[in-house]
C-alpha positions, 0 to 999 in steps of 0.5 A: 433861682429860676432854671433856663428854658433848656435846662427845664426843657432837658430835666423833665423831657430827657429823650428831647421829644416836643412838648404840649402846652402844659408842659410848655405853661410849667417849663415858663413858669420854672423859668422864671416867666409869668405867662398867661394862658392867653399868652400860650393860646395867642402862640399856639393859634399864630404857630397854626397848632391845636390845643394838644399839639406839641412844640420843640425846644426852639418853638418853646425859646420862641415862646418866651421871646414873645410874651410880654413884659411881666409887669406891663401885662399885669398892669393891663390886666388890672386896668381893665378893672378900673371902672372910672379910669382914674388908674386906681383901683378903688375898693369896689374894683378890688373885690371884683379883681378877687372875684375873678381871679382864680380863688374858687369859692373862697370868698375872698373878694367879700372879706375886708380884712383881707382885702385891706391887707391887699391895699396896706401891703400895696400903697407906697404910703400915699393913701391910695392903690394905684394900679402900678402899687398893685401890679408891682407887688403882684408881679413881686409876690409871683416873681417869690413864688416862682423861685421858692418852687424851683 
């Protein structure tokens, strides 16, 4: 289960001193938050803070209040890679989306079988991957990952 902003905020900072984006980025996170980067840099730009400025327990709630719905963000994201704007996203674009994404050089986005495991645990049956199949099973599968690490 996802600990309260406060009570993260408390655990890791027990003398209540503000804290920097990292922290703020793992305190979200913990919190059952799916922030992005953009997100936090969107926030720290608004507030007039440079990227080792700290924010407060109220800056930090502030925060929170602000981002976005997760799965609203996710299905963003990937619409920006659906090339034809059919609102699926098509084999070529998924390989793309891997490629992007955060995998180092893995290879991920050039193997079939991992990318058609993507597409049989996403469809709802219908035979295609429409981009809400994909951001709910990604929101699902961030949403378990954040409450197994808690």
């Amino acid at each position: 289960m996802a600990q309260s902003l406060e009570d993260y905020f408390n655990d890791g900072n027990p003398d209540g001193e503000p804290i920097d984006r990292q922290q703020a980025y793992n305190a979200l996170c913990y919190a059952g938050h799916n922030p992005m980067e953009e997100e936090l840099a969107v926030f720290w730009k608004e507030k007039g803070k440079q990227e080792g400025d700290t924010i407060t327990l109220a800056e930090l709630e502030e925060l929170a209040g602000s981002l976005g719905n997760p799965m609203a963000t996710m299905t963003k994201a990937l619409a920006a890679f659906d090339k034809n704007g059919n609102g699926k996203i098509e084999v070529d674009e998924l390989k793309a989306i891997l490629k992007a994404g955060d995998f180092g050089n893995s290879g991920i986005g050039d193997d079939d079988e991992i990318i058609q495991s993507i597409f049989d645990q996403a469809d709802d049956g219908d035979g295609h991957l429409d981009i809400d199949e994909l951001a709910k099973m990604l929101c699902q599968k961030l949403e378990a990952s954040n409450e197994q690490s808690t």
